[in-house]
Structure formats: structure tokens, C-alpha cells
C-alpha positions in Angstrom: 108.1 202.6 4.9 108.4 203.1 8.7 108.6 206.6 8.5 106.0 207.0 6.4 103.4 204.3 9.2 105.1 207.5 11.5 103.7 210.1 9.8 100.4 209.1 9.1 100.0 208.1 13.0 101.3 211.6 14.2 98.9 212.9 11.7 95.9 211.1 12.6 97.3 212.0 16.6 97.1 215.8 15.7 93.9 215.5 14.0 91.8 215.7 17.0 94.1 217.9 19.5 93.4 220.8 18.0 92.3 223.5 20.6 90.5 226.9 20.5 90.2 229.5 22.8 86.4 228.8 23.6 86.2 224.8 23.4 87.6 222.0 21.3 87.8 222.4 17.7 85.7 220.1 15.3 87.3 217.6 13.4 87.9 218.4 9.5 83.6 217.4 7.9 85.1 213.6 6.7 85.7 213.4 10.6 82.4 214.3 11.9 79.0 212.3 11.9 80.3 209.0 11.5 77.4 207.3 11.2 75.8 209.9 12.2 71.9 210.7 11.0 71.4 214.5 9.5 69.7 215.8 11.9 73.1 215.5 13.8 75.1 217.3 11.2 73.5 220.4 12.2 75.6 222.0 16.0 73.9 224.4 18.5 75.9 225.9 20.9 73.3 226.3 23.9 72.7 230.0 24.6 70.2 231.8 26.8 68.8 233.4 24.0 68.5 230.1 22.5 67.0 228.0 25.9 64.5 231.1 26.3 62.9 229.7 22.8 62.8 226.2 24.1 61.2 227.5 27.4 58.3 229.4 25.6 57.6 225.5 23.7 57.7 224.7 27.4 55.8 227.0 29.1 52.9 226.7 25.8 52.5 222.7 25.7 54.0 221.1 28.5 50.2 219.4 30.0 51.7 220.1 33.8 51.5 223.6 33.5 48.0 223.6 31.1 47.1 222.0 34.2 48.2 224.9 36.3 46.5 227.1 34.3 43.2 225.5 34.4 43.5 225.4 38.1 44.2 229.2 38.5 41.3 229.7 36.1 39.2 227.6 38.6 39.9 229.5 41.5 39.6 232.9 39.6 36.0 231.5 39.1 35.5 230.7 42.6 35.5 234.4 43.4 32.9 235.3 41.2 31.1 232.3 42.2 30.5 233.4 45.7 27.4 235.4 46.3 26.4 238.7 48.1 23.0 237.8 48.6 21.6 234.0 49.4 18.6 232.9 47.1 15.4 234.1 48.4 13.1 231.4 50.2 9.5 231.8 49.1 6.7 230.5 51.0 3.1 229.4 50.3 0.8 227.9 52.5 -3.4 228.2 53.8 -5.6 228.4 56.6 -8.1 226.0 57.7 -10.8 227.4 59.4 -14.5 228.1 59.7 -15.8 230.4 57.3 -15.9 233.3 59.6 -12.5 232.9 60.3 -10.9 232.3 57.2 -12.9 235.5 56.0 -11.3 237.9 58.6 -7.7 236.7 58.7 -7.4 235.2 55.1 -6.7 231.8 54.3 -4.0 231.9 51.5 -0.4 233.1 53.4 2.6 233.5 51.4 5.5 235.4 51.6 9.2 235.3 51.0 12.5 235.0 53.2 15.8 236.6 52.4 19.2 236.2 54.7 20.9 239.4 54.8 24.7 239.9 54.0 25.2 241.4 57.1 28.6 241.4 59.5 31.0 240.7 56.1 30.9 237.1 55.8 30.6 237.2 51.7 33.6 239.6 52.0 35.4 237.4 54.0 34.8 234.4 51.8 36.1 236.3 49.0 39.6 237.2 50.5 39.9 233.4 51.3 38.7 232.5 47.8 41.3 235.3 46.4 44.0 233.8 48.7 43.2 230.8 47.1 43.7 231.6 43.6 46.8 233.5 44.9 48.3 230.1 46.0 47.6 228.7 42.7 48.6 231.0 40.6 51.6 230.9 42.7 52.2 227.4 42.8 51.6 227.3 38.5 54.5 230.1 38.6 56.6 227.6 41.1 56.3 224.4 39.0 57.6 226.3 35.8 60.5 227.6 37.1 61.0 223.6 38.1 60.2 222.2 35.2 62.1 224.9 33.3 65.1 224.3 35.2 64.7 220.7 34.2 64.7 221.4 30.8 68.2 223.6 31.5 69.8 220.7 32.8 68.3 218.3 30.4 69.4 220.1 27.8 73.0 220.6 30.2 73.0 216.7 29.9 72.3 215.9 26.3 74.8 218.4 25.1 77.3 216.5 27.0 76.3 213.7 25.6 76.6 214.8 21.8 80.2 216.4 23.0 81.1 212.8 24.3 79.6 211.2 21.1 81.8 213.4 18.9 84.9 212.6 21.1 84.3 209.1 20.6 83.7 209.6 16.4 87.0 211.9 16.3 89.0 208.7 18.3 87.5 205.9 16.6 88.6 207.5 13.1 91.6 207.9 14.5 91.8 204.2 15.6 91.0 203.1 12.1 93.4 205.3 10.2 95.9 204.2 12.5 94.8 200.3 12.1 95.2 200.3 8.9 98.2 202.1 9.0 100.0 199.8 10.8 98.1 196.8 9.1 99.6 197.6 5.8 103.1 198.3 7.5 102.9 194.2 9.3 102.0 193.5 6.2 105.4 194.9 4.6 107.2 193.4 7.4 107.9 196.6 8.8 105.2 196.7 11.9 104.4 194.6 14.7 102.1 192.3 15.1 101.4 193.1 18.5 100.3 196.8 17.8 97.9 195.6 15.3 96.3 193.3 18.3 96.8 196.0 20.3 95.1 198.5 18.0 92.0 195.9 16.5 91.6 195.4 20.5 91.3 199.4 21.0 88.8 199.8 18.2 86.9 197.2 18.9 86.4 198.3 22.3 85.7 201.7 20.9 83.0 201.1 18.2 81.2 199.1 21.2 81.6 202.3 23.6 80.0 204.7 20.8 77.4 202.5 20.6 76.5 202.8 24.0 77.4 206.9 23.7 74.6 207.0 20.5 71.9 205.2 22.8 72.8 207.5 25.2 71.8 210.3 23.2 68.7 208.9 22.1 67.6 208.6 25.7 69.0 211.7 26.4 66.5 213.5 24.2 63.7 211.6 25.0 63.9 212.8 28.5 63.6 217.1 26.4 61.3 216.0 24.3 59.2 214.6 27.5 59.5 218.2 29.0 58.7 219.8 25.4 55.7 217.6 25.0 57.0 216.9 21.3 56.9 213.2 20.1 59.8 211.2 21.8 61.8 210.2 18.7 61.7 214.0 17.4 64.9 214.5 16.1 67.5 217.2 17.5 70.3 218.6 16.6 73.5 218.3 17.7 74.0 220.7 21.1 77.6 222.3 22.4 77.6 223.3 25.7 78.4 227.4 26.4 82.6 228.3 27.4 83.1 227.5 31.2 80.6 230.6 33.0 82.1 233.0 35.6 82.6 232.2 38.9 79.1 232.6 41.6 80.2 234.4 44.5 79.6 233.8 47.9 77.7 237.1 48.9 75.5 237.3 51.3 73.2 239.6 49.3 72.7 236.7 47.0 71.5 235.0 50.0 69.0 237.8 50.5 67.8 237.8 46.9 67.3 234.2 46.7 64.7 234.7 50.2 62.8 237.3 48.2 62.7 235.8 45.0 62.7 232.0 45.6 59.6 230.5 44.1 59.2 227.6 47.0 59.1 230.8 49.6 56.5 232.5 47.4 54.0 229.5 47.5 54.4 229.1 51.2 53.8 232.7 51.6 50.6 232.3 49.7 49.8 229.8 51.9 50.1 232.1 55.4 48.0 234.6 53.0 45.3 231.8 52.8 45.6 230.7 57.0 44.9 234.4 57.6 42.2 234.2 55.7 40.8 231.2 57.0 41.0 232.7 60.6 39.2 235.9 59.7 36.0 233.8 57.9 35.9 231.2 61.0 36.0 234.7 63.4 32.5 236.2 61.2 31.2 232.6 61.2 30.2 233.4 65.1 28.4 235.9 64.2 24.2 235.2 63.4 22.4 234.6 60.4 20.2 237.6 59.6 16.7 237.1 57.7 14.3 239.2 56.9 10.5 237.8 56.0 7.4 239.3 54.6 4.2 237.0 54.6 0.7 238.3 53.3 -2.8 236.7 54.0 -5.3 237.3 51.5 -8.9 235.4 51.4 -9.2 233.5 48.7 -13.3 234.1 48.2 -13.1 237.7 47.4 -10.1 237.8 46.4 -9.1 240.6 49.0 -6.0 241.1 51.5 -6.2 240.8 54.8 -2.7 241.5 56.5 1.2 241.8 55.8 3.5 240.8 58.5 7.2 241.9 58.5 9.6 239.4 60.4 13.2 240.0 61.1 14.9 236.6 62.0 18.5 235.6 63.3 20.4 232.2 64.8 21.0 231.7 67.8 24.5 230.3 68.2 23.7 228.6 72.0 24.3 224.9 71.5 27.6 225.4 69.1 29.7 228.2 71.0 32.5 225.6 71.3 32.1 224.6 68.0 32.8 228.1 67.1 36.2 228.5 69.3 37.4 225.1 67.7 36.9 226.5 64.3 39.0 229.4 65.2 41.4 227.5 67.2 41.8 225.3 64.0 42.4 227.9 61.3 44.7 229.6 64.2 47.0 226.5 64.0 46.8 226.3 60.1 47.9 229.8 60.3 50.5 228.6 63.1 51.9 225.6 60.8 52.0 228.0 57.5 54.5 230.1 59.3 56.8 227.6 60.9 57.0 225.8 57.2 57.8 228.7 55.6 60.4 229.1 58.1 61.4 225.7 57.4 61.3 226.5 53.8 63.5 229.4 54.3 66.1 227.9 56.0 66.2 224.9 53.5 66.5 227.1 50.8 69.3 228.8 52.4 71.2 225.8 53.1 70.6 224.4 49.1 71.7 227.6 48.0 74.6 227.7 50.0 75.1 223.7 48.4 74.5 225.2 45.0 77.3 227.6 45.0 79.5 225.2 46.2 78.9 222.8 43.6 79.3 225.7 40.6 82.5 226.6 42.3 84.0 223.0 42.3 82.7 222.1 38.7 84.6 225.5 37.6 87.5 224.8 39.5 87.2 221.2 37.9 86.7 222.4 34.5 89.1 225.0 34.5 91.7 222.6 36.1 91.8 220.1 32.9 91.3 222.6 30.8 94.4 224.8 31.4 96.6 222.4 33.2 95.2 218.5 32.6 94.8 218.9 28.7 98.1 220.8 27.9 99.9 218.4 29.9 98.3 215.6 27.9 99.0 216.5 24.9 102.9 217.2 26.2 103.0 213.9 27.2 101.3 212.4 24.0 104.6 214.4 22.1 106.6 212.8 24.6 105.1 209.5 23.6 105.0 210.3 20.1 108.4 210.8 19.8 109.8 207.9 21.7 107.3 205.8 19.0 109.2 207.6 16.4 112.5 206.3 18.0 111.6 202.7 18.1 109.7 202.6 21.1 106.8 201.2 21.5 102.9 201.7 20.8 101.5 201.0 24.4 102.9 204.8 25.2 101.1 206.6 22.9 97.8 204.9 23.8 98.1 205.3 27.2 98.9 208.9 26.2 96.1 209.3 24.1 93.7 208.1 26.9 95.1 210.4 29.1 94.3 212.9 26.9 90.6 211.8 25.8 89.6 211.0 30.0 91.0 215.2 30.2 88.7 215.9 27.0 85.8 213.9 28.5 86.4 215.4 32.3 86.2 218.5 31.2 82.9 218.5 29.1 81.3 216.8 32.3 82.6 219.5 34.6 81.1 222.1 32.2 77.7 220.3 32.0 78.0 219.8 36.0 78.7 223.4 36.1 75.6 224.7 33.9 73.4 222.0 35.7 73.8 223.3 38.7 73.6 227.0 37.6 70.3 226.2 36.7 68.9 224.5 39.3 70.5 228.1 41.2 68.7 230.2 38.7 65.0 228.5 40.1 66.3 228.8 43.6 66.6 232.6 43.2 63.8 232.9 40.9 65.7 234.1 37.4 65.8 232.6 34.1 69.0 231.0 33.3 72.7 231.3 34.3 72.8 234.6 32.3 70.6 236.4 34.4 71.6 234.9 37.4 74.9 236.9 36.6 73.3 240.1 36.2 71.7 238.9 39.7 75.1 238.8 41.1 76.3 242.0 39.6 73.5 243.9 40.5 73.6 242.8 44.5 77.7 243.9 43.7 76.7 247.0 43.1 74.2 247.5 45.9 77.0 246.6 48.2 77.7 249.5 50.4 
């Protein structure tokens, strides 16, 4: 009877160790979904071609960027709503006068007044209205990339959480196959009653945990159906995170591409466009207004004209020449505060990249440590512990063993989901789509290496 109680507990031990080349395998289909809904039946493994379908549902509904869009559209506007030539001022007015008078120089005047576009002042509004729309456009272009790389990681996160929920389904099956295992052998007087304590404990413990896992996931999803705009209790189906991704170098070209290509440097460059512009209107804003005026005089009586006077009019900027030099003088220091933030911005984004890469790098070296060396050991020592059971020893060994085991299981998924996290917060720092084209990224600035 023992050695039967043996067998079935090595089995159920095996049941879950299995490992493939690319991740762990899933457990036989009476194994998986315990408890689970339908909708979690289903697995994706998260691909780039897959994300990039998930990022067009993004880019189409989420109401941040509608907003963008609506305020790129506004500024468009704004250029065409700027005109070449002011509304005409007409003018009507009469003479009072003895008859004599009114009869030689007319006594009904009017006329009309029109401001020239002279010296390129609409011009000049025009580049600072395009500069504008440039910096919104810009900025709508900016926030996706954000919000896409927080869908990335979102999506990062919830797969680790399904990968955890399925770790904690594949152990508490095994808990209750060994439970009752070892129930029916106390009951045959051939087990302990300690290890049944020991094992109700363990899977009671357990049951509460993938409790917690499961509202996890729910909350998890929430937080992509929030980026999708999709209702918050949408279901999903169960996500695998991608193998463990190729090291990032450290290569200063990298550096390079992420200054011309980083999204946060493009919107503060649209900015200096904008305090150029700025300086250039305030510089024609010295310059007069130019009217011209025409004014007839007719007499009313007869009905006859009497004169047309052509007047040429212009301000005189006397009283408000320092009022002109401190509009310069301003737009000179938003000019002057543009540059130094987008040196600031550069410099930050150089030292978040550099952060970036370091954190890839350790989650690799993390994941890659438990996977190669952690795990194996594991299950080596869960043999070990397995066979000393099998010799009369006892069942605190192989539990210990087995958590061993899981904790390198669960380590590993969350160094791969730290990994892919940060590869995508990467990918919006150097202005590509996801961690597969950031590798081409890093291949291509290989190959431009002389």
C-alpha cells in the first residue's frame, strides 16, 4: 500500500515539472482551468505581431488620443483661420452747413478703410500658427507611444499574472491528489497523520493564495481594458509571455538613435520651432499698421459728386517702443528656456536609457539564471527529496523541495515580465514599436558601426 501512496505522489510530483525548450509545459487539459471561466481556456502567447493588433484598438478608441486628434485638427484650423487681409472699415457720415456750402463740397461723405498686409505680419502669424499645430501633432504622436508602451507592459503584467494563476492550478491539483493520497493511506494505517495536517495545511493555504492570484487577474485586465477603452469586465484570454528576448547592448549608437528618435525630444523640439516663431512675429509687431482710405462727398440735392479723397494712414509706435523691446525680450527668453529644456530633456533621456538597459540586462541575467541553473537544481533536489520519502523519510523534504521549485518557476516568469516591461518602456524611449523592432534598432546601429 505504501508503495503504491509512493507512486501516485512521484506521479502527481512529475506532473507539473515537465520543461520545454521555450517555457514550461502545460499541465495534461484535466489539470488546466480549475475553476477556471472559458474565456481562460483559450492561451495567447504575446507576440509583436499580435500587440500591433491590440495597439491599432488603442490608437482607434482610446478618448486620450481622440483628444489629440481633435487638438491637431484645431490648430490645423487656426492656420486657415488667420487672414491676409483685415475686414474693411466703411464709413458714412454728413455735413452740416449753409446751403451754399453744403452745395459746393457735398454733404453726404462716405468712404471705406482697409489695413494693408504689408511688412509680413500674416506670414509671420502663420509660421507661429503652423509651429503650433507642429507641437500638437507632435505631442498626440508622443502620448501614443506612452500610452502604447503602457499597454506593452500592461499586457507584460497580466500575462504574468495568468502564468502565476496556472502555477498555482497545476500545485493545488497536485496538493489534492496528493491529500487524498495520503488520506486514504492514514486511513489503512499505513501514512501519518502528521503529513495529512501537514498537507490539508498546504492546501488550504494554497486555495486561499489562488484566490488572491484570480483577483489579481481580474484587476490586471481591467487596467488593458482601461487603455483599450473596452468595457472593464471584457473577458480575455489567457496570455503567455514571449521566450526570454536577446540581450540590449550597451552601444553608444543606441544612445544616438534614442536622441533622434525619442518622442519627449521631438515635442520639445517643436517647442523651440514655436519660440522662434514667437520672436520673429513680436520683431514685425514693431513695425506700423498700414491703411489705406477712400472717402467721397456727394450732395445730397442733386444727387451729384463733389470730391474723392485718397488717404494713406499708418501708427505711430511713439508711446510703446519699450513695450515693443519687452515683447521681444520675452519671446527671446521663451526661446532661451525651450532650448535649455530640451537640453534637460536630452540629458534625462540619456540617463533613463542608460537605466533601461541596465534593468533588461539584470531581468535577463535574472531570468536566465533560474531558468538554466535555479530550476534544474530544483527539480534535482525535489529527486533527492523524493527518494529519501521513498526510503522512509519524511514529507517536510519534498515540500520544502517543491517550494523551492515553484518560488524558481514563479521568479522566473517575473523576471521575464520585468524583462519585456522594461523593453517596452525602451522601445518609447527610442521611438520604435515594441521589443522586436527595438532589435532590428540594435542590429541596424551594429551594422553602421565602422
Amino acid at each position: 500500500m505504501k508503495n503504491k501512496i509512493l507512486g501516485q505522489l512521484v506521479a502527481g510530483l512529475l506532473m507539473g515539472s515537465a520543461w520545454s525548450g521555450t517555457g514550461w509545459g502545460q499541465p495534461p487539459p484535466e489539470l488546466s482551468g480549475t475553476g477556471a471561466s472559458s474565456a481562460d481556456a483559450a492561451e495567447l502567447q504575446l507576440t509583436p505581431a499580435l500587440l500591433e493588433r491590440w495597439v491599432a484598438e488603442l490608437a482607434t478608441n482610446h478618448p486620450a488620443l481622440r483628444a489629440a486628434r481633435a487638438r491637431t485638427r484645431a490648430a490645423a484650423a487656426q492656420i486657415e483661420s488667420i487672414r491676409t487681409w483685415a475686414d474693411p472699415v466703411a464709413r458714412v457720415g454728413g455735413m452740416a452747413a449753409d446751403r451754399m456750402m453744403r452745395q459746393e463740397d457735398g454733404d453726404f461723405q462716405y468712404g471705406l478703410e482697409q489695413q494693408l498686409p504689408l511688412f509680413g505680419k500674416p506670414e509671420a502669424q502663420r509660421q507661429l500658427a503652423a509651429a503650433e499645430r507642429a507641437v500638437a501633432a507632435t505631442a498626440g504622436d508622443a502620448q501614443f507611444q506612452v500610452l502604447r508602451s503602457e499597454l506593452l507592459q500592461a499586457l507584460c503584467r497580466a500575462a504574468r499574472v495568468d502564468e502565476t494563476v496556472a502555477i498555482a492550478e497545476q500545485d493545488l491539483h497536485w496538493l489534492e491528489l496528493t491529500t487524498r493520497t495520503v488520506e486514504a493511506g492514514y486511513q489503512s494505517g499505513n501514512g501519518r497523520l502528521v503529513d495529512v495536517l501537514t498537507l490539508q495545511n498546504e492546501q488550504s493555504k494554497r486555495i486561499a493564495g489562488l484566490q488572491t492570484e484570480r483577483e489579481n487577474r481580474a484587476q490586471a485586465y481591467r487596467a488593458v481594458n482601461r487603455l483599450l477603452n473596452r468595457d472593464l469586465t471584457s473577458a480575455w484570454p489567457r496570455l503567455r509571455l514571449p521566450p526570454v528576448a536577446d540581450a540590449i547592448p550597451f552601444e553608444p549608437r543606441l544612445f544616438d538613435a534614442a536622441a533622434a528618435r525619442s518622442p519627449d525630444l521631438a515635442v520639445v523640439r517643436a517647442e523651440m520651432q514655436v519660440a522662434e516663431a514667437g520672436v520673429q512675429l513680436a520683431r514685425k509687431e514693431r513695425w506700423p499698421d498700414v491703411m489705406l482710405e477712400f472717402q467721397n462727398s456727394t450732395y445730397v440735392r442733386e444727387r451729384d459728386w463733389r470730391s474723392t479723397e485718397v488717404m494713406l494712414g499708418f501708427s505711430i509706435p511713439w508711446g510703446n517702443r519699450a513695450r515693443y523691446r519687452a515683447a521681444i525680450r520675452r519671446e527671446e527668453e521663451k526661446r532661451r528656456a525651450a532650448e535649455l529644456e530640451a537640453l534637460n530633456v536630452s540629458q534625462a533621456v540619456q540617463v533613463e536609457l542608460h537605466a533601461l538597459l541596465t534593468r533588461v540586462a539584470g531581468a535577463r541575467r535574472e531570468a536566465l539564471l533560474y531558468r538554466d541553473q535555479v530550476i534544474p537544481r530544483s527539480e534535482q533536489a525535489l529527486a533527492g527529496a523524493k527518494a529519501l520519502f521513498e526510503s522512509g523519510g519524511g514529507l517536510r523534504d519534498v515540500l520544502d523541495a517543491r517550494r523551492m521549485w515553484l518560488d524558481g518557476r514563479l521568479r522566473y516568469t517575473g523576471a521575464v515580465a520585468e524583462q519585456y516591461q522594461a523593453l517596452a518602456e525602451l522601445a518609447r524611449y527610442c521611438g520604435v514599436a515594441d521589443w522586436e523592432a527595438l532589435q532590428a534598432l540594435t542590429h541596424e546601429t551594429k551594422g553602421n558601426t565602422p
